[in-house]
C-alpha positions in Angstrom: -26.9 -79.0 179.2 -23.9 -80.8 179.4 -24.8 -84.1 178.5 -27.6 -84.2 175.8 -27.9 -87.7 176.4 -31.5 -89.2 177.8 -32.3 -92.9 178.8 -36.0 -93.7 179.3 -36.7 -96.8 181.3 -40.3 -97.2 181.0 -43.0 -99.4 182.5 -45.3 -99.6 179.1 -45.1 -97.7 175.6 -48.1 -97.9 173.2 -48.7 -99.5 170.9 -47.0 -102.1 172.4 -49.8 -101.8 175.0 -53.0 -100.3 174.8 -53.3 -96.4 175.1 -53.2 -94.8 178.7 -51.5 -91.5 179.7 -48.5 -92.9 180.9 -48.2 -95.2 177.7 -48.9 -92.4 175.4 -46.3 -89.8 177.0 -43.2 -92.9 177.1 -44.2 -93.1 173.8 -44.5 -89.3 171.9 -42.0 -87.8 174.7 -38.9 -89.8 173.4 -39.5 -89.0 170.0 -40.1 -84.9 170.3 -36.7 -84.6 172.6 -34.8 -86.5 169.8 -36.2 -84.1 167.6 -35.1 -81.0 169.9 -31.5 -82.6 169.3 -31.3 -85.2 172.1 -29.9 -88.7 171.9 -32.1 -91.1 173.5 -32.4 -94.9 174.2 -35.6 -96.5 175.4 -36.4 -99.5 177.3 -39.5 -101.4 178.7 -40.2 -105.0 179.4 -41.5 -107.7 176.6 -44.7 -108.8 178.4 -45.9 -111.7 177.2 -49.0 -110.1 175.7 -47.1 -107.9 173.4 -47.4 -109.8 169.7 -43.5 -109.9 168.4 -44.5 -110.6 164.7 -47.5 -107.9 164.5 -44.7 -105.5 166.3 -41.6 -106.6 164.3 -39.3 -107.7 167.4 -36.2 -109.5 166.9 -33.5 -110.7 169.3 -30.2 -108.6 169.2 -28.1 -112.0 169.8 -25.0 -109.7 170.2 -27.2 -108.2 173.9 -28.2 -111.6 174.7 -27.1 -114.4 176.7 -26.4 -113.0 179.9 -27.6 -114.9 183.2 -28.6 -112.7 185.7 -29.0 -114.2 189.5 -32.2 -112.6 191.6 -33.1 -114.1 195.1 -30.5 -116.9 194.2 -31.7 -118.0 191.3 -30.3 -117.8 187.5 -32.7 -116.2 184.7 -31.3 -115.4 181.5 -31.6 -111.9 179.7 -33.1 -111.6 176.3 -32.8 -108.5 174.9 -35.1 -107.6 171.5 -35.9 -104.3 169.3 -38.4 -102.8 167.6 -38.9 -99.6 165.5 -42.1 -96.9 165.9 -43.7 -97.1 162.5 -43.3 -93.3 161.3 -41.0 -92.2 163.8 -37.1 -92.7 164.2 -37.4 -94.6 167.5 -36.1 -97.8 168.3 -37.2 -99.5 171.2 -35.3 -102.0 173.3 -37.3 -104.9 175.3 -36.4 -106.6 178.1 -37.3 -110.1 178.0 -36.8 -113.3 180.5 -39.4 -116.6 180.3 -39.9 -117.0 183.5 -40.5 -113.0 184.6 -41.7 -111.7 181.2 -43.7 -114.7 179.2 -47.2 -114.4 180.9 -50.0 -112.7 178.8 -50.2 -110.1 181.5 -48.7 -106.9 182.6 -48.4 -106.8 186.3 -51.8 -108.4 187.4 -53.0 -111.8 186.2 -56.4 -112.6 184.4 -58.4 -112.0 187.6 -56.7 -108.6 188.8 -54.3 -110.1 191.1 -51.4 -108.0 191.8 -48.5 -110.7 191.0 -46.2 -111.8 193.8 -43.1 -111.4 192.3 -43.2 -108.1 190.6 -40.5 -107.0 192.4 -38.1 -109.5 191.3 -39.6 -108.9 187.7 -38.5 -105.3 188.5 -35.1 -105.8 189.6 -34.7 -108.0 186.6 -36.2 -105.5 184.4 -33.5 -103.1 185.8 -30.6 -105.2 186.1 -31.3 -106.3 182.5 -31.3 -102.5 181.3 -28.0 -101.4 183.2 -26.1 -104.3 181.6 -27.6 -103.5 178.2 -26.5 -100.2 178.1 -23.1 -100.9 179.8 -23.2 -103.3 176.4 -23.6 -100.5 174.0 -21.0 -98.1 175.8 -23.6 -95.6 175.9 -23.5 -93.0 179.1 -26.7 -91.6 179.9 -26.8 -87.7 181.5 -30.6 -88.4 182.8 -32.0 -91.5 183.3 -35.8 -91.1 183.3 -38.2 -93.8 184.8 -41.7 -94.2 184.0 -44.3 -95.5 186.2 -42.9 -97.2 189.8 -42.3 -100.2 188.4 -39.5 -98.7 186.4 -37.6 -97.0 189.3 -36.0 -100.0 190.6 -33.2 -99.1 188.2 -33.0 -95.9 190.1 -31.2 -97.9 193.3 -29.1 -99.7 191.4 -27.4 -96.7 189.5 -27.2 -94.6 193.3 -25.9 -97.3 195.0 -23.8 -100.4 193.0 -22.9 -98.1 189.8 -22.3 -94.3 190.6 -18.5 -95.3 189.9 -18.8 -97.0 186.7 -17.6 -94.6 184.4 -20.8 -94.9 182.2 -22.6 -93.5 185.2 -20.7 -91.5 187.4 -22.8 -88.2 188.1 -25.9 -89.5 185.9 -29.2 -88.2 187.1 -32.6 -90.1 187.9 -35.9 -88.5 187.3 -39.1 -90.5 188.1 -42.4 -89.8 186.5 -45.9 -90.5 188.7 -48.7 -91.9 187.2 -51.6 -93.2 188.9 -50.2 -96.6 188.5 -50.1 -97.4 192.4 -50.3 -100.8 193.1 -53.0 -102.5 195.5 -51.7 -104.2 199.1 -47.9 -104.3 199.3 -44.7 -106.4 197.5 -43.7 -109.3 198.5 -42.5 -109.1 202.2 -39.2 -110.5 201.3 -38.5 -107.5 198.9 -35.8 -106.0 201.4 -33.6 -109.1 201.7 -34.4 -109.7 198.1 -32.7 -106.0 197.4 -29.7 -107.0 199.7 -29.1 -109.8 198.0 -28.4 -107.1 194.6 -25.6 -105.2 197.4 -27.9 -102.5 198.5 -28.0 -101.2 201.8 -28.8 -98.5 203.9 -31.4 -97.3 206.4 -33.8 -96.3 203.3 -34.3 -99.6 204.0 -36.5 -99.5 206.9 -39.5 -97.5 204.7 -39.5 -101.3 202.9 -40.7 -102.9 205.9 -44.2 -102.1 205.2 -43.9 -102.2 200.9 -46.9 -100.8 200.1 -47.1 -98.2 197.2 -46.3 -94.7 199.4 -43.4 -96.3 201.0 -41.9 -97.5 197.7 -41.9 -94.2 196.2 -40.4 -92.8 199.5 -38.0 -95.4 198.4 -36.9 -94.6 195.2 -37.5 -90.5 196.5 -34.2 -91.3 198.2 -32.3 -92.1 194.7 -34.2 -89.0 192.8 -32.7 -86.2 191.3 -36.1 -85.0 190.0 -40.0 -85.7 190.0 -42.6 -85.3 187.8 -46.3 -85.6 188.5 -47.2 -86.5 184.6 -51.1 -86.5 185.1 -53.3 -85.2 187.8 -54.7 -87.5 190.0 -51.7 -88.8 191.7 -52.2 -90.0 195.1 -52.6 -86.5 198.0 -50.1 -88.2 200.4 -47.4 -89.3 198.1 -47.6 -85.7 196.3 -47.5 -84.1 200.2 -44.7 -86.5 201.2 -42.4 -85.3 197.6 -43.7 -81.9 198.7 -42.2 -81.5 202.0 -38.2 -82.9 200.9 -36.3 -80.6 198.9 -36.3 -82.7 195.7 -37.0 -80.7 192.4 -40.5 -81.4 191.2 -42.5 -80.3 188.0 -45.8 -80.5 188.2 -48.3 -82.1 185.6 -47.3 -79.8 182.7 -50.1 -79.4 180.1 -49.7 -82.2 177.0 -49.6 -79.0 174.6 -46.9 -77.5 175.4 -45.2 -80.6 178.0 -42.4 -81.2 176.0 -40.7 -77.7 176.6 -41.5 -77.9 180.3 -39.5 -81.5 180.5 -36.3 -80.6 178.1 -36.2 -77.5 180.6 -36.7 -79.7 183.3 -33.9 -81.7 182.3 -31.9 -78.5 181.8 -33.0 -77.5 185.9 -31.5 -81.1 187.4 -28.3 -80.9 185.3 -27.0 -77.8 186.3 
């Protein structure tokens, strides 16, 4: 492997929030490849419900300060750390008032999928390219977590592949069954103009729902990984049929093995 060098970009790590399957594997799956001799950096957003003095977060004023303008407007990045007690693992959060404050993940206090959870997504990704731009630090994989995490997967294909932080870096995407009810906000494909991207993958946004979005971000993969069973019949047939490499649910006992030679497969 020639560059040893993994960024997770995750949608939710416990115990930052409460224990599901896609929580539990951003959180123990960083920590057993750094033990296997990777280096790592890991990311996910600073809800709102996340208590910062329980969890010991503290701004990094050196990251912070940066405006960053989505749909027009200016919202300023906040970055903060944490470490996992008992384990060598420092995790960076994204953090913005207006996208990140609210006491709830992506649906508010009655289940309603929230309206701009793309924008929150493109902030969430914006806010972790600049970061690591910020700490020189070049990536060989970048691996997203859940759909709401592959936003950053775009942005990387299309605006950065030259930066020399990123040229050649590879995206893998791990599916969860996260999919989201209804569809994004309709305005999501002038929204991702607006960031520079183009192109006729486009088109699969003008219906957002939850299969066309990870048709989407199939586009900008290198690799995908059904991490649980369960995952959606037609989004599995629809990775399936392209010629993307895809590893299938690997067992958790013996999971980590199967990603770090995973990893290995989409480098070469």
């Amino acid at each position: 492997m020639s560059n040893k060098k993994i960024l997770y970009v995750c949608q939710g790590i416990m115990p930052y929030l409460p224990e599901d399957h896609q929580n539990k594997i951003s959180r123990m799956l960083p920590q057993a490849i750094q033990e296997k001799g990777f280096e790592i950096r890991t990311f996910m957003p600073k809800y709102g419900c996340i208590n910062e003095r329980r969890n010991q977060l503290h701004e990094v004023i050196r990251l912070s300060g940066m405006n960053l303008i989505i749909d027009d407007n200016d919202h300023q990045l906040i970055i903060k750390v944490a470490s996992i007690p008992s384990a060598r693992v420092q995790i960076y959060f994204i953090d913005n008032e207006e996208y990140f404050q609210r006491k709830y993940v992506l649906t508010d206090d009655n289940g309603n999928f929230f309206d701009d959870n793309d924008e929150r997504g493109i902030f969430f990704a914006r806010g972790v390219i600049e970061t690591v731009k910020k700490l020189r630090w070049s990536p060989g994989i970048v691996h997203c977590h859940g759909w709401f995490s592959g936003f950053i997967a775009m942005s990387l294909k299309k605006l950065f592949h030259d930066d020399p932080l990123f040229t050649g870096v590879k995206i893998v995407i791990s599916l969860y069954k996260d999919g989201f009810p209804g569809e994004l906000n309709n305005n999501i494909i002038n929204k991702i103009e607006e960031e520079g991207i183009s192109g006729d993958e486009l088109k699969l946004l003008q219906k957002p729902d939850y299969l066309n979005f990870i048709k989407f971000l199939s586009v900008y993969s290198d690799g995908i990984i059904y991490a649980e069973d369960g995952i959606d019949d037609t989004v599995k047939e629809y990775i399936n049929a392209t010629d993307i490499p895809v590893l299938d649910c690997p067992q958790e006992e013996n999971y980590v093995g199967k990603y770090a030679e995973f990893y290995d497969r989409i480098l070469k």
